[in-house]
N, C-alpha and C positions, 0 to 999 in steps of 0.2 A: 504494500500500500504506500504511493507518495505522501509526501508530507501536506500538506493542506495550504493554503494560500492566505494571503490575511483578505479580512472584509475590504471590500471597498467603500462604506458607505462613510460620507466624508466627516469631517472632526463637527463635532456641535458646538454651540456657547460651552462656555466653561460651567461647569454642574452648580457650583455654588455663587453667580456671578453674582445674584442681589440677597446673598446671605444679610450682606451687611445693610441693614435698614436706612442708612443715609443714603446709600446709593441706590437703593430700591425709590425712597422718597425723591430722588434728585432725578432721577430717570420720570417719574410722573410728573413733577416740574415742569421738567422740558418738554412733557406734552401738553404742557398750558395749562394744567389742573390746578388749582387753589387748594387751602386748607388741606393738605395731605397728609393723612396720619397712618404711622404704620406700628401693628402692633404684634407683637410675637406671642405664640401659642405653642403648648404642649400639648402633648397624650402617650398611653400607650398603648401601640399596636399590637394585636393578642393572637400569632399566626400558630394552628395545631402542632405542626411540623417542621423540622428543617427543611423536609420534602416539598413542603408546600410550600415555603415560603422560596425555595429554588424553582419551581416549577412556575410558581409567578412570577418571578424576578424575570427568567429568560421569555417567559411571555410577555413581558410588558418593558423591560429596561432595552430596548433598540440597541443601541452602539453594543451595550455588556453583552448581550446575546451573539449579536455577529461577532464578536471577538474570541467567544469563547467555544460557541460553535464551532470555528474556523480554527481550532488549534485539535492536536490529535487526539483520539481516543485516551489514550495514557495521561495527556498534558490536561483534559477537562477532568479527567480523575484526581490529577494533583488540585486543581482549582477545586475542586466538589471538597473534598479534603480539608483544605486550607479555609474555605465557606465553613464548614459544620465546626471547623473550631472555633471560628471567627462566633460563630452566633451561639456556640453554647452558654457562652455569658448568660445569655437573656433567658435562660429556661429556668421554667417557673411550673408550679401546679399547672397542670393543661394545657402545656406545648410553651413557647416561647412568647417574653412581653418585653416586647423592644419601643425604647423611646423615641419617638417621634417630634419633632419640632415645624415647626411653617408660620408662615403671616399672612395677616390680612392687613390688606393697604387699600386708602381710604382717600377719594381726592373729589372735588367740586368742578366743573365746566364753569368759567367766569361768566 
């Protein structure tokens, strides 16, 4: 079996670009939005399984999926691997509860 090819699908924003709330707020600014307020949230996501939460991840994370699809049989093993330790942190009574954070930003049309 050949080695596998890397994805082609091309690089996206940077994953955490309006982590930082100034720049989240400063970016609705410059769409001419007034009074913009931005406010940070938590919770925690409560997935059954490591299985599951792998099986959603490669269904739903685009770029992570084609990368890791595209590497060999052996090398997504070592990646599954490296995931299940990564996330045992989080396991709790009835599968894993992983913290979650995001924002809700808030602006006015003049």
């Amino acid at each position: 079996m050949g080695q596998r090819r890397l994805p082609t699908c091309q690089a996206g924003p940077p994953l955490f670009r309006f982590a930082d709330e100034a720049v989240l707020a400063a970016l609705l600014r410059s769409a001419g939005l007034q009074d913009v307020t931005v406010q940070g949230q938590t919770f925690v996501h409560r997935v059954a399984t490591a299985e599951a939460l792998w099986t959603g991840a490669l269904g739903s994370l685009a770029r992570t999926a084609a990368i890791v699809l595209a590497q060999s049989d052996a090398m997504q093993q070592r990646i599954r691997s490296v995931f299940e330790r990564l996330v045992s942190v989080y396991a709790s009574e009835g599968g894993l509860a992983i913290p979650m954070a995001y924002k809700i930003a808030t602006g006015q049309k003049p």
